[in-house]
PDBQT receptor file of N, H, CA, C and O in Angstrom, charges set to zero:
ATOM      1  N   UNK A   1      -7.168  -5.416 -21.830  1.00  0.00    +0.000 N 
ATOM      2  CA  UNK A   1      -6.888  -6.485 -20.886  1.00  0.00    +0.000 C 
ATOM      3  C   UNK A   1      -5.672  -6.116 -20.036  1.00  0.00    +0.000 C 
ATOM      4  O   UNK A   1      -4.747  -5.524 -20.592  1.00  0.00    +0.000 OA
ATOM      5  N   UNK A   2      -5.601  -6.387 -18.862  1.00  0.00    +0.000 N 
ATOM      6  H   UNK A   2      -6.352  -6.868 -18.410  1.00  0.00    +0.000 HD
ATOM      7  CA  UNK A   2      -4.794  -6.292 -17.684  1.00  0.00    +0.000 C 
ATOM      8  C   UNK A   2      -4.047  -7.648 -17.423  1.00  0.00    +0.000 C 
ATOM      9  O   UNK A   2      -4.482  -8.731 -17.030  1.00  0.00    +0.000 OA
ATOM     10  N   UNK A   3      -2.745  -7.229 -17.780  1.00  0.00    +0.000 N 
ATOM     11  H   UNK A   3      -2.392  -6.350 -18.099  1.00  0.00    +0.000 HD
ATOM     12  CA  UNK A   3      -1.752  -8.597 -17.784  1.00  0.00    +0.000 C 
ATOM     13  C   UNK A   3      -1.730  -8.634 -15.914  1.00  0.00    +0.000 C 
ATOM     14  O   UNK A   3      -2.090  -7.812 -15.071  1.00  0.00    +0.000 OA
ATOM     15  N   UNK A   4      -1.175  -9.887 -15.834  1.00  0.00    +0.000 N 
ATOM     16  H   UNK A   4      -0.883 -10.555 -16.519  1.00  0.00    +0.000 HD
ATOM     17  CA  UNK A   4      -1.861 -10.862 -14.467  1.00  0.00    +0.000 C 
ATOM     18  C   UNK A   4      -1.050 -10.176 -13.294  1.00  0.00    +0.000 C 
ATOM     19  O   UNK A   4      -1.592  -9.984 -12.205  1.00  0.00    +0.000 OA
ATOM     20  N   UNK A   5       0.462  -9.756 -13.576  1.00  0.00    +0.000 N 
ATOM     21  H   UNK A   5       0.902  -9.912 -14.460  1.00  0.00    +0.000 HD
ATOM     22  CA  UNK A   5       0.898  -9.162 -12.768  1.00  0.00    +0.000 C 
ATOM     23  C   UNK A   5       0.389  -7.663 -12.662  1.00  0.00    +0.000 C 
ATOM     24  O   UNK A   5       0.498  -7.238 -11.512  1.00  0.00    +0.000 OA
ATOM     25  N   UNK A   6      -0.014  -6.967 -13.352  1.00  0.00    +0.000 N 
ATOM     26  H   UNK A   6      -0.103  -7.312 -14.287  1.00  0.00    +0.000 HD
ATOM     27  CA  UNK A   6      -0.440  -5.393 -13.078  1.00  0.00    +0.000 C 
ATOM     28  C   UNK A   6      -1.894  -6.024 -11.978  1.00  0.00    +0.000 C 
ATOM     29  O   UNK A   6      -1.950  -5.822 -10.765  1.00  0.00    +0.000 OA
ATOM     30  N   UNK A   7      -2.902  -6.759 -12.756  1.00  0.00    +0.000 N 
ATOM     31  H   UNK A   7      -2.857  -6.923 -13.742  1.00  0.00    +0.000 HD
ATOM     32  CA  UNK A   7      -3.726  -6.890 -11.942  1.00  0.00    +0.000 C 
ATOM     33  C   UNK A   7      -3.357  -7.219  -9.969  1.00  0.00    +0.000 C 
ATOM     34  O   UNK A   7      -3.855  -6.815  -8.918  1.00  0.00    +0.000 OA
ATOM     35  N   UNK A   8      -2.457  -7.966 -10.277  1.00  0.00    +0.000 N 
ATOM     36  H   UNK A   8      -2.052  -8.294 -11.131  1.00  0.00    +0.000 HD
ATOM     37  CA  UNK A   8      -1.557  -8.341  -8.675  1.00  0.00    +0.000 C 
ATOM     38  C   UNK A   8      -1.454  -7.411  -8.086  1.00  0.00    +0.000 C 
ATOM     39  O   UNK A   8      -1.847  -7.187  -6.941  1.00  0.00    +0.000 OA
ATOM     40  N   UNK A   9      -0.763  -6.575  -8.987  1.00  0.00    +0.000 N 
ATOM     41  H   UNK A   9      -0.443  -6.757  -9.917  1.00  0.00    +0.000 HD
ATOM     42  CA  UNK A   9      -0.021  -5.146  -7.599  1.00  0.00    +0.000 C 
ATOM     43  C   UNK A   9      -1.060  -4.069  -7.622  1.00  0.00    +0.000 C 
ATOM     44  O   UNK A   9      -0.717  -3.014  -7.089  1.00  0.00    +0.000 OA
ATOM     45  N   UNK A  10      -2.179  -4.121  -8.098  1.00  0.00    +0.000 N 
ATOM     46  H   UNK A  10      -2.458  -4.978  -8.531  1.00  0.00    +0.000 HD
ATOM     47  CA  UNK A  10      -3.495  -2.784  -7.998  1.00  0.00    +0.000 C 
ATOM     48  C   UNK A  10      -3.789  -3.941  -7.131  1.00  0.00    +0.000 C 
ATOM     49  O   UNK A  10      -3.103  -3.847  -6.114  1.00  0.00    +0.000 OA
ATOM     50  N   UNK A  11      -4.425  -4.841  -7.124  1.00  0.00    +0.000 N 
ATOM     51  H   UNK A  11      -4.983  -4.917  -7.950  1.00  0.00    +0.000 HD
ATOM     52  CA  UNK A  11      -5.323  -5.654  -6.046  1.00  0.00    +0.000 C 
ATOM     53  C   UNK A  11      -4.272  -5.335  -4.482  1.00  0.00    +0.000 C 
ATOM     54  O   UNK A  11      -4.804  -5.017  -3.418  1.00  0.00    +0.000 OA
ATOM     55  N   UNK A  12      -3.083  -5.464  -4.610  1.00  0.00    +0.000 N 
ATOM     56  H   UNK A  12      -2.651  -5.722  -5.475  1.00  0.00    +0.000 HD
ATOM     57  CA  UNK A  12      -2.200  -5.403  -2.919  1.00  0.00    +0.000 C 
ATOM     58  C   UNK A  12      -1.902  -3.882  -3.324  1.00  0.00    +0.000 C 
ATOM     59  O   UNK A  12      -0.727  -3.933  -3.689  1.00  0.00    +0.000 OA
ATOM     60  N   UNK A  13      -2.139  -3.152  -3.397  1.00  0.00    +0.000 N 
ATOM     61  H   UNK A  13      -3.093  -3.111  -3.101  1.00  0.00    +0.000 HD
ATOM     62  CA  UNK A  13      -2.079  -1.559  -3.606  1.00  0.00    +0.000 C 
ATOM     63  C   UNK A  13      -3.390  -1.130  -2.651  1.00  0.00    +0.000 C 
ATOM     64  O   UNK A  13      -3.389  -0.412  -1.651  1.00  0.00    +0.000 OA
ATOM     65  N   UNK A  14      -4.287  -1.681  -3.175  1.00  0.00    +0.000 N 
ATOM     66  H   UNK A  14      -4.288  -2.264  -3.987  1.00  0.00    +0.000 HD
ATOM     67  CA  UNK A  14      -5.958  -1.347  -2.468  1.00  0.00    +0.000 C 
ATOM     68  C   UNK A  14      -6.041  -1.714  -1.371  1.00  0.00    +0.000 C 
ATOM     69  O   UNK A  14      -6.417  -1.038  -0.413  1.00  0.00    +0.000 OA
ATOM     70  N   UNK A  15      -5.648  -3.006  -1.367  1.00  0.00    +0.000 N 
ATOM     71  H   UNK A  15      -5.343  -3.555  -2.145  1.00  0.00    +0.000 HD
ATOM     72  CA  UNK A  15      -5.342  -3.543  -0.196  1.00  0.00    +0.000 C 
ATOM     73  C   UNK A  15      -4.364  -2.842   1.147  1.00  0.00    +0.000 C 
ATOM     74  O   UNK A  15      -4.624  -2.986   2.341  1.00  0.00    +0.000 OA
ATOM     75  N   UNK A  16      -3.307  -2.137   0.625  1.00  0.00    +0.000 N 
ATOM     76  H   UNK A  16      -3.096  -2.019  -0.345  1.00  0.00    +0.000 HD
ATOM     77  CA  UNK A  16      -2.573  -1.509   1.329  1.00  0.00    +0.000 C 
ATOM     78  C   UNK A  16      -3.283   0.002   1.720  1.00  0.00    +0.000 C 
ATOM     79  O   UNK A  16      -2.827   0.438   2.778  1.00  0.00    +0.000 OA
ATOM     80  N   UNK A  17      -4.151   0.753   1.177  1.00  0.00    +0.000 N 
ATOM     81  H   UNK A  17      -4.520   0.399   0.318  1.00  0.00    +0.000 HD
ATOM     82  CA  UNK A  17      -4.784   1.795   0.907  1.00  0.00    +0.000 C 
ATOM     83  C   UNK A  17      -5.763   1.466   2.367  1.00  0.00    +0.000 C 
ATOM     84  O   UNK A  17      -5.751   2.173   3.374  1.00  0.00    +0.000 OA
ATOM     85  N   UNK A  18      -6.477   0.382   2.199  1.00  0.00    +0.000 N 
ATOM     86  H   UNK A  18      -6.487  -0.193   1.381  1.00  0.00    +0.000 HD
ATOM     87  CA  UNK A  18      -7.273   0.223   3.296  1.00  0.00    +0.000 C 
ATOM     88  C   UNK A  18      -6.341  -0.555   4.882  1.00  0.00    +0.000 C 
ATOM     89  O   UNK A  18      -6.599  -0.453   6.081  1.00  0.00    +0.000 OA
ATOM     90  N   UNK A  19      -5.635  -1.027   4.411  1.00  0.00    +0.000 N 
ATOM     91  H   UNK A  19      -5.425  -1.110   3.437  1.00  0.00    +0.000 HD
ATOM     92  CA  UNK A  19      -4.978  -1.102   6.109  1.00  0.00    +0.000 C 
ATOM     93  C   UNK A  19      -4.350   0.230   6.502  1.00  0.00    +0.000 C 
ATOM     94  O   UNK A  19      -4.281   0.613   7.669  1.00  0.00    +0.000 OA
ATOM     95  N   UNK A  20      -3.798   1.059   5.220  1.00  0.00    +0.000 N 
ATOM     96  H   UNK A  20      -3.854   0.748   4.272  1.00  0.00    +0.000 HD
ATOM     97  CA  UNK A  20      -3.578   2.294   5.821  1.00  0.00    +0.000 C 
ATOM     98  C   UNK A  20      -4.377   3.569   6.751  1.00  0.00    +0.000 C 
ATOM     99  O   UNK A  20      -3.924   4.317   7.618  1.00  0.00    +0.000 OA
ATOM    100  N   UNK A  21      -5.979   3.426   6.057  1.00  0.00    +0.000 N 
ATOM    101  H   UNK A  21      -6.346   2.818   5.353  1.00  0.00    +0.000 HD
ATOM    102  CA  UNK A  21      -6.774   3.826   6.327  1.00  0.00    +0.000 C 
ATOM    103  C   UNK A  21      -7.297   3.227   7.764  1.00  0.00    +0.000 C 
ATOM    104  O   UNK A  21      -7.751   3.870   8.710  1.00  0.00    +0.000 OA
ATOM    105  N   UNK A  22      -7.163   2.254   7.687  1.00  0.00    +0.000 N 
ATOM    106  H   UNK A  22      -6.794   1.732   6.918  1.00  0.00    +0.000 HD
ATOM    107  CA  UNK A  22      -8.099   1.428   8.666  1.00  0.00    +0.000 C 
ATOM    108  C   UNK A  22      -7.569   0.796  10.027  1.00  0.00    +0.000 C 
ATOM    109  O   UNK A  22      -8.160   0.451  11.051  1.00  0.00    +0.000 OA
ATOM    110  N   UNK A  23      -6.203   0.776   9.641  1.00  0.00    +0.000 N 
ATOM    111  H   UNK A  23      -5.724   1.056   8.810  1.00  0.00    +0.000 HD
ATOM    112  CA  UNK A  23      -5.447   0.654  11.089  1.00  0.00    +0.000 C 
ATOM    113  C   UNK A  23      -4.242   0.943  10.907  1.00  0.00    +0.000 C 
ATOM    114  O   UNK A  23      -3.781   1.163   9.787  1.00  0.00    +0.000 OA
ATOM    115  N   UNK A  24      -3.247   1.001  12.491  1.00  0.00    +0.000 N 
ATOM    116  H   UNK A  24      -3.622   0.822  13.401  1.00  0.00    +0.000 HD
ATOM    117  CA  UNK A  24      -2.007   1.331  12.741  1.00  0.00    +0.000 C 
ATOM    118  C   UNK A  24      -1.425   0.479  12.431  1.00  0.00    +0.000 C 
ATOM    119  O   UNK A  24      -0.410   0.514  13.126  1.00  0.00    +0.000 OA
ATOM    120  N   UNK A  25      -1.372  -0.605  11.586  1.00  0.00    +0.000 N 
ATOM    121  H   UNK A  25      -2.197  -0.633  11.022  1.00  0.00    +0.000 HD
ATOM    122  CA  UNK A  25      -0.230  -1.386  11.589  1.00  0.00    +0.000 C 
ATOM    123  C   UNK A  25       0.923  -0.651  11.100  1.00  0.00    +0.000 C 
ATOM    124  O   UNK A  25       0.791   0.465  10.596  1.00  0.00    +0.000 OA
ATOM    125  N   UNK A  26       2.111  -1.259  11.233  1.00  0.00    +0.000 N 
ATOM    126  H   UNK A  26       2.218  -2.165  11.643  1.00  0.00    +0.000 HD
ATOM    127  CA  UNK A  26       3.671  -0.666  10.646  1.00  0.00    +0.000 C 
ATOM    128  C   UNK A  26       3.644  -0.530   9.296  1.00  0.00    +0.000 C 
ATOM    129  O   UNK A  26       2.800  -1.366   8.974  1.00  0.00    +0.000 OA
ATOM    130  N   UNK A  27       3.911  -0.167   8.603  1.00  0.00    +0.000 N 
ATOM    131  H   UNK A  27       4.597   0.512   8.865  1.00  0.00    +0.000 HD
ATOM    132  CA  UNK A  27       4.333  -0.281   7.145  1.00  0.00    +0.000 C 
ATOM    133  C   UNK A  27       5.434  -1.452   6.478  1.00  0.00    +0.000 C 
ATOM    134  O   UNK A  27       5.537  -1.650   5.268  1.00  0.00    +0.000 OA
ATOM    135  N   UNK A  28       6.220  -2.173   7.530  1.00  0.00    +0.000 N 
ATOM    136  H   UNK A  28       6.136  -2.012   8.513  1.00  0.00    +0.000 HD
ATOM    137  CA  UNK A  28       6.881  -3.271   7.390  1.00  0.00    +0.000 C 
ATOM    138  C   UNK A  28       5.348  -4.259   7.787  1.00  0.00    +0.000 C 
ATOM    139  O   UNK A  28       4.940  -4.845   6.784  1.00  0.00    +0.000 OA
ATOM    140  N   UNK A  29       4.699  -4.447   8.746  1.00  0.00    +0.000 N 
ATOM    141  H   UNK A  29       5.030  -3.972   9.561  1.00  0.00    +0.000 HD
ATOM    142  CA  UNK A  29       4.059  -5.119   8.807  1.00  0.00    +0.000 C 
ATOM    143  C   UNK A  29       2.609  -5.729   7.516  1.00  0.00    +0.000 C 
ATOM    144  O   UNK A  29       2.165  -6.827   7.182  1.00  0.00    +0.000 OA
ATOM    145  N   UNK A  30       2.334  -4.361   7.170  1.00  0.00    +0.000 N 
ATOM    146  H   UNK A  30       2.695  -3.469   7.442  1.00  0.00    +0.000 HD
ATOM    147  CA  UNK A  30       1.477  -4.053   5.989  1.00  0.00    +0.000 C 
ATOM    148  C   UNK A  30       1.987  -4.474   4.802  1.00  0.00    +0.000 C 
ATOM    149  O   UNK A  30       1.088  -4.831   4.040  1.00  0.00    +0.000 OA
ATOM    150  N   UNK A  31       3.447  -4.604   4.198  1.00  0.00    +0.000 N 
ATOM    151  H   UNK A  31       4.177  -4.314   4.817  1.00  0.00    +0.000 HD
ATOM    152  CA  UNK A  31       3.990  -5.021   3.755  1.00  0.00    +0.000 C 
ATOM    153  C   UNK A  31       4.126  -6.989   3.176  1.00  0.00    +0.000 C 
ATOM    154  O   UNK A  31       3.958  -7.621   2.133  1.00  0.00    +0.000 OA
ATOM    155  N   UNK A  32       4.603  -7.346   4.904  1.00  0.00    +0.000 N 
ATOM    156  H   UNK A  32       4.740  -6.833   5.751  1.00  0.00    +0.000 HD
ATOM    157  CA  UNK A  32       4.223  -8.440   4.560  1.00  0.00    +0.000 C 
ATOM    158  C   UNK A  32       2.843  -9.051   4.568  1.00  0.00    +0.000 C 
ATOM    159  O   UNK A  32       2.728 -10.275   4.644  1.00  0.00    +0.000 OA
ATOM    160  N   UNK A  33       1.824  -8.283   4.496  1.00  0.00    +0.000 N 
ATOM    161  H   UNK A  33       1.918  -7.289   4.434  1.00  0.00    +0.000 HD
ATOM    162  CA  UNK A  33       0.305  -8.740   4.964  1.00  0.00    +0.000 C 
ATOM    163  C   UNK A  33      -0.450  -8.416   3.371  1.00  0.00    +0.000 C 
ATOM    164  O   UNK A  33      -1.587  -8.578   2.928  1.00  0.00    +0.000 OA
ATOM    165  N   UNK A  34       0.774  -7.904   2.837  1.00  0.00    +0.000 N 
ATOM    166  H   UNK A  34       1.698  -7.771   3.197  1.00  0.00    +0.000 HD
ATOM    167  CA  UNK A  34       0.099  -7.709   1.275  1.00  0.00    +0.000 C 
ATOM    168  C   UNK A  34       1.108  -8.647   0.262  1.00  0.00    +0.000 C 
ATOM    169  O   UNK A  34       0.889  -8.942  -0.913  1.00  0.00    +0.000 OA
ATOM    170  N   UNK A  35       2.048  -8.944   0.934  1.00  0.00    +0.000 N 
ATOM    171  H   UNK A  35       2.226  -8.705   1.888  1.00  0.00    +0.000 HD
ATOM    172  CA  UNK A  35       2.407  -9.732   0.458  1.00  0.00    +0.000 C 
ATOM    173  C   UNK A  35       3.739  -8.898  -0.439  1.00  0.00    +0.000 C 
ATOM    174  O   UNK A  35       4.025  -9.614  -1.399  1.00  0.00    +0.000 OA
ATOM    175  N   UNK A  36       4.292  -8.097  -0.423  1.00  0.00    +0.000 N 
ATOM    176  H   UNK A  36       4.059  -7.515   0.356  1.00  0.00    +0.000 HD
ATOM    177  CA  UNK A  36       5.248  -7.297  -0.804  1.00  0.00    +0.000 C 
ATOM    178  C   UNK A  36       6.316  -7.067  -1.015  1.00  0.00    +0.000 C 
ATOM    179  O   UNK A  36       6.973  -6.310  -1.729  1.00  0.00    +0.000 OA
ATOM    180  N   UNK A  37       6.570  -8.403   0.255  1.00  0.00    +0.000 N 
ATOM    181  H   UNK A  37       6.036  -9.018   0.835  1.00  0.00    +0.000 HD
ATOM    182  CA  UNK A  37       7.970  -8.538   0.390  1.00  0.00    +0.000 C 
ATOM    183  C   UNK A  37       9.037  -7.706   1.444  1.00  0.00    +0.000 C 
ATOM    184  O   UNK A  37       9.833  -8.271   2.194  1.00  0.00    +0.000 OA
ATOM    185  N   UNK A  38       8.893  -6.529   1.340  1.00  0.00    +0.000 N 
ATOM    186  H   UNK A  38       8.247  -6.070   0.731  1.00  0.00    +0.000 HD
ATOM    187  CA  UNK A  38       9.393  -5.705   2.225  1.00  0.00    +0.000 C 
ATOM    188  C   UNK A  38       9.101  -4.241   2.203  1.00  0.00    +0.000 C 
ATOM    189  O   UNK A  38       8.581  -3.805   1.176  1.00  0.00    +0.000 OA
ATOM    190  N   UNK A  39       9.437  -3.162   3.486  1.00  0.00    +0.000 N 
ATOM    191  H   UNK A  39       9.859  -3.516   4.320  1.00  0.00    +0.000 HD
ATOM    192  CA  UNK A  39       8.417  -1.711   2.955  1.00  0.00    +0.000 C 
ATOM    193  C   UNK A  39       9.168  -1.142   2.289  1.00  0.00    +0.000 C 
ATOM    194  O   UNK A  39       8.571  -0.300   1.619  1.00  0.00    +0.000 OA
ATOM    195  N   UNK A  40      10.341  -1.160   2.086  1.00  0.00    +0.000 N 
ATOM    196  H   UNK A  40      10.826  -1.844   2.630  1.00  0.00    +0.000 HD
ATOM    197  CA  UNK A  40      10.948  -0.456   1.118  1.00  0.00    +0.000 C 
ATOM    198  C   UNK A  40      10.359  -0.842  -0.157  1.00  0.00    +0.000 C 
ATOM    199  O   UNK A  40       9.832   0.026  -0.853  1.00  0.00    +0.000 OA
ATOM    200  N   UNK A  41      10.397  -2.117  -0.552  1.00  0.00    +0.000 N 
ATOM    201  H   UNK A  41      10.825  -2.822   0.013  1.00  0.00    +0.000 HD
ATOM    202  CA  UNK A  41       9.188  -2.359  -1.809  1.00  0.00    +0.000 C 
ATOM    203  C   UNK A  41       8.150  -2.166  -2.369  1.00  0.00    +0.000 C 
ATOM    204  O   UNK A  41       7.867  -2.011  -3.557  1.00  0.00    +0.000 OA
ATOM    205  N   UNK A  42       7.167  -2.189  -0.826  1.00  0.00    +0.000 N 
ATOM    206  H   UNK A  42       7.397  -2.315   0.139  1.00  0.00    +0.000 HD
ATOM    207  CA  UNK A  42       6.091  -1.275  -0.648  1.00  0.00    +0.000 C 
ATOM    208  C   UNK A  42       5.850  -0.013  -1.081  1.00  0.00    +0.000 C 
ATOM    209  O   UNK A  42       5.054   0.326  -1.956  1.00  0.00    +0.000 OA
ATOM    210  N   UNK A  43       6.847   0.930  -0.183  1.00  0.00    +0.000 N 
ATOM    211  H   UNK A  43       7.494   0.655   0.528  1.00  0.00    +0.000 HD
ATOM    212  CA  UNK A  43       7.117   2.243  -0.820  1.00  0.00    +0.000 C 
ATOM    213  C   UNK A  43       7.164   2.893  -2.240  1.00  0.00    +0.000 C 
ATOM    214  O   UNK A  43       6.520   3.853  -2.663  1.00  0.00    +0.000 OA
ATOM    215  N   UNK A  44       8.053   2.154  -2.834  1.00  0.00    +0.000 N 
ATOM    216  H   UNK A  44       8.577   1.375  -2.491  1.00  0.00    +0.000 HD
ATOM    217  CA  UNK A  44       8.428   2.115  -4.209  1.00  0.00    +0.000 C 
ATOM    218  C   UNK A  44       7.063   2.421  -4.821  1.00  0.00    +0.000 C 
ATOM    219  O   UNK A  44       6.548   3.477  -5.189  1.00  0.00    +0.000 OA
ATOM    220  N   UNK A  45       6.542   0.835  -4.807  1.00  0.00    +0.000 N 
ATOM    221  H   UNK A  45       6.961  -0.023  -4.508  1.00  0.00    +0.000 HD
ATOM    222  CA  UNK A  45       5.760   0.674  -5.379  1.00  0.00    +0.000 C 
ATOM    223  C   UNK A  45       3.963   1.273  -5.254  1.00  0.00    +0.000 C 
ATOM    224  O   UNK A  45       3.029   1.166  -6.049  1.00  0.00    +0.000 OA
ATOM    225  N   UNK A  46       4.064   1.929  -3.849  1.00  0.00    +0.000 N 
ATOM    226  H   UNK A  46       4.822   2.017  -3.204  1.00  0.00    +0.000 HD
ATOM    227  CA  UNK A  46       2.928   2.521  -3.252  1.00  0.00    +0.000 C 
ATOM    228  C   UNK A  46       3.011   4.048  -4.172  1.00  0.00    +0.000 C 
ATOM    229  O   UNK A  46       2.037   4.381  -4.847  1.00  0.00    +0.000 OA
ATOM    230  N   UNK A  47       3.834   4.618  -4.136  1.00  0.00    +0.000 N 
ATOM    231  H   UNK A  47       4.625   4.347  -3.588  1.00  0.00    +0.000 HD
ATOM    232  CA  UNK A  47       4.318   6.230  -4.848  1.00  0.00    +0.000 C 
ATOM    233  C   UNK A  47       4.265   5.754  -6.107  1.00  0.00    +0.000 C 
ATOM    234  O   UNK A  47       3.654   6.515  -6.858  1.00  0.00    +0.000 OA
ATOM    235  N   UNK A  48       4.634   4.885  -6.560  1.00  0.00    +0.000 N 
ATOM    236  H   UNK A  48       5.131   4.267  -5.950  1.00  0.00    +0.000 HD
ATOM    237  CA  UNK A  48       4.732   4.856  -7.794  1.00  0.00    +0.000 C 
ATOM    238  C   UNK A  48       3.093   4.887  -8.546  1.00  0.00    +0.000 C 
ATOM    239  O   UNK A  48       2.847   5.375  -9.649  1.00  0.00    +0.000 OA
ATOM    240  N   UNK A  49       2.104   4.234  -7.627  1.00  0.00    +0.000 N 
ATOM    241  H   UNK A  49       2.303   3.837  -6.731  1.00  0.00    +0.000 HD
ATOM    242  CA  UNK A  49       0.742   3.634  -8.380  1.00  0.00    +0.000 C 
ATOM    243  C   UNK A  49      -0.242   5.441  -7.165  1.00  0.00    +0.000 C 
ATOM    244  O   UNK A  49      -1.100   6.078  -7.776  1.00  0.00    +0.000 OA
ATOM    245  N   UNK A  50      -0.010   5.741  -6.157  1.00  0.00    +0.000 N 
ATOM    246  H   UNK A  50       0.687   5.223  -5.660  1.00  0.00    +0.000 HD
ATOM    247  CA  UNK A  50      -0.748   6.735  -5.726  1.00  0.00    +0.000 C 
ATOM    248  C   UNK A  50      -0.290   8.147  -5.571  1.00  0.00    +0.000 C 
ATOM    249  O   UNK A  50      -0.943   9.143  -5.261  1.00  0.00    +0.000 OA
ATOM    250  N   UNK A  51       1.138   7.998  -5.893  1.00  0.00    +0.000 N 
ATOM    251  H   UNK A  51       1.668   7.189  -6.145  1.00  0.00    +0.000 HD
ATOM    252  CA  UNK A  51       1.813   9.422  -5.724  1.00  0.00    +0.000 C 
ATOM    253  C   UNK A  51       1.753  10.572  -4.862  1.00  0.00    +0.000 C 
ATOM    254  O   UNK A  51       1.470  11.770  -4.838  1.00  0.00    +0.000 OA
ATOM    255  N   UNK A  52       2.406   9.021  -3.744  1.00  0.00    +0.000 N 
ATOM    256  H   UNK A  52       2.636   8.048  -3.764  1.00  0.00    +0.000 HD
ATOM    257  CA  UNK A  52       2.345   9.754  -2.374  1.00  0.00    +0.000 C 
ATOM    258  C   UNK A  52       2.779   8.580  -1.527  1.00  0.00    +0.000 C 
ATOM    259  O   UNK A  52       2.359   7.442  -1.735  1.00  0.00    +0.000 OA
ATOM    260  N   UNK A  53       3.523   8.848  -0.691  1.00  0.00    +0.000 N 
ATOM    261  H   UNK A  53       3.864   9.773  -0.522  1.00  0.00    +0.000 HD
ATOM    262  CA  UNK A  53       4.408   7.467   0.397  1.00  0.00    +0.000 C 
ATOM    263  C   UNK A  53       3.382   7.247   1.600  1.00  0.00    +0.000 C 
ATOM    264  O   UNK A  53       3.008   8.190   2.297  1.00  0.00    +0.000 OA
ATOM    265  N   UNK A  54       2.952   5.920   1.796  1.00  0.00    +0.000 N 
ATOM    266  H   UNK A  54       3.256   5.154   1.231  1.00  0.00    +0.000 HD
ATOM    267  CA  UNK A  54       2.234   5.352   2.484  1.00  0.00    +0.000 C 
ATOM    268  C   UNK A  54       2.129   6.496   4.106  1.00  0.00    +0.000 C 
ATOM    269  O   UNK A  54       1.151   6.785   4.795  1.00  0.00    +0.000 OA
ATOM    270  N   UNK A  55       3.337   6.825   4.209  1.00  0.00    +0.000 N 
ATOM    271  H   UNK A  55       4.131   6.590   3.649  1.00  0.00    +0.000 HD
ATOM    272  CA  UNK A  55       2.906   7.622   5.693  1.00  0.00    +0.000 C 
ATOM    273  C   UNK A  55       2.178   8.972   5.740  1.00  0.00    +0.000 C 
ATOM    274  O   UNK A  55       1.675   9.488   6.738  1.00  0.00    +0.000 OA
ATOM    275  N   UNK A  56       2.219   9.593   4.128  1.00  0.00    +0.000 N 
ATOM    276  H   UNK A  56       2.628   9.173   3.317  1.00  0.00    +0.000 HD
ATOM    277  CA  UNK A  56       1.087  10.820   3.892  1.00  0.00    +0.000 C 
ATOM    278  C   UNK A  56      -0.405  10.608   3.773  1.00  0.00    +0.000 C 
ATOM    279  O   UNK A  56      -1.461  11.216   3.947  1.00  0.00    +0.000 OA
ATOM    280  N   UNK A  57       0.147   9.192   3.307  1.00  0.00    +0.000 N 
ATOM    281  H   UNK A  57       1.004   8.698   3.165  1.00  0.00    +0.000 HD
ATOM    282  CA  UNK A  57      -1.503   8.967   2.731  1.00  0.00    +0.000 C 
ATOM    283  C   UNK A  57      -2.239   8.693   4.258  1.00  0.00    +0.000 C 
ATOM    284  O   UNK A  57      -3.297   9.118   4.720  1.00  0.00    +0.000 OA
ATOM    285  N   UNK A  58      -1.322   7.901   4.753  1.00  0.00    +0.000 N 
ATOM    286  H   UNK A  58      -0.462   7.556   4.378  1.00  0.00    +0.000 HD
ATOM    287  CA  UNK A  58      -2.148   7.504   6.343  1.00  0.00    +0.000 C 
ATOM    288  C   UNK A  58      -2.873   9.069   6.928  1.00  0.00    +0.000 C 
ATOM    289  O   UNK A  58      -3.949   9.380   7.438  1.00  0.00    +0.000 OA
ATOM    290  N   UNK A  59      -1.597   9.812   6.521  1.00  0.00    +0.000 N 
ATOM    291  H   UNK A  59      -0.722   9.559   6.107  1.00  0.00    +0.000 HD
ATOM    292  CA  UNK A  59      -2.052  11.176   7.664  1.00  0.00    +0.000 C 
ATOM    293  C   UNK A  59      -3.128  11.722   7.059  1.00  0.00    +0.000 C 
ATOM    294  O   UNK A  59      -3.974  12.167   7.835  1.00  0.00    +0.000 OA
ATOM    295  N   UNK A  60      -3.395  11.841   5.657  1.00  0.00    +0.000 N 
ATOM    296  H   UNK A  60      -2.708  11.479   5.027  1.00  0.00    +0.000 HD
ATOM    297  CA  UNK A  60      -4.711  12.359   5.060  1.00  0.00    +0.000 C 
ATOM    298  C   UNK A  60      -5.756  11.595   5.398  1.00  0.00    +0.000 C 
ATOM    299  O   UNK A  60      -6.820  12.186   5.218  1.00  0.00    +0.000 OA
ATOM    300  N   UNK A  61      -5.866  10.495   5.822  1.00  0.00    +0.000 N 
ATOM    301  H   UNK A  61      -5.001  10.014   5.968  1.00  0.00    +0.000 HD
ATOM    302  CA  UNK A  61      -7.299   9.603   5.946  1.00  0.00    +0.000 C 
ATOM    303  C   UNK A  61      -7.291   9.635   7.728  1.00  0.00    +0.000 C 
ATOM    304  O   UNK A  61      -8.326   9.139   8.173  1.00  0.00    +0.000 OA
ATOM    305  N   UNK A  62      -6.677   9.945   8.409  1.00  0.00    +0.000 N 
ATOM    306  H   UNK A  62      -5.836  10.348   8.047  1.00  0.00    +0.000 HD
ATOM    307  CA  UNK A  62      -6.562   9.879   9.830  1.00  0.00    +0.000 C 
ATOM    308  C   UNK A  62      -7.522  10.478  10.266  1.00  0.00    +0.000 C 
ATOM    309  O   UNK A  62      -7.826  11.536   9.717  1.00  0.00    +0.000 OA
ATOM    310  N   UNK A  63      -8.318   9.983  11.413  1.00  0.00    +0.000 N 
ATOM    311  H   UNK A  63      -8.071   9.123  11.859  1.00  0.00    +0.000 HD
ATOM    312  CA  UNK A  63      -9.808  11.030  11.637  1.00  0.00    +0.000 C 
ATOM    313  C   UNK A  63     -10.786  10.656  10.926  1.00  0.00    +0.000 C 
ATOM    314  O   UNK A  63     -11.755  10.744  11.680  1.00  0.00    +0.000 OA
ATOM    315  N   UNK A  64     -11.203  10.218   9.733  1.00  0.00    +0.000 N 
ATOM    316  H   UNK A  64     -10.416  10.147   9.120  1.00  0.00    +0.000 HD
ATOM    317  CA  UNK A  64     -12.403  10.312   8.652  1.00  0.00    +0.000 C 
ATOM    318  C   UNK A  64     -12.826   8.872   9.039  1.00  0.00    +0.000 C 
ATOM    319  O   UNK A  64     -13.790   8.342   8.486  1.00  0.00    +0.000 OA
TER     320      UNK A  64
């Protein structure tokens, strides 16, 4: 079983995965649209669960 907060931050993780993928928004903006709080939080917490900072991951899915 998946305690309620892990489930939280994989659900706005995925979530962040596909606005990364899927459009230009800012990473402050993406942030608050996942609900995050701020991108430095984001960050943190983006490397921490994909192991890799939101602006690499953008550049690997860019084009596809």
């Amino acid at each position: 079983m998946v305690a309620p907060g892990q489930w939280l931050l994989a659900q706005r993780i995925a979530r962040t995965r596909a606005l990364l993928e899927e459009t230009d928004l800012s990473v402050e903006t993406i942030a608050l649209k996942v609900e995050l709080s701020s991108a430095t939080n984001l960050r943190r917490r983006f490397r921490a669960a994909v192991r890799t900072t939101p602006s690499a991951y953008r550049r690997a899915y860019q084009g596809r």
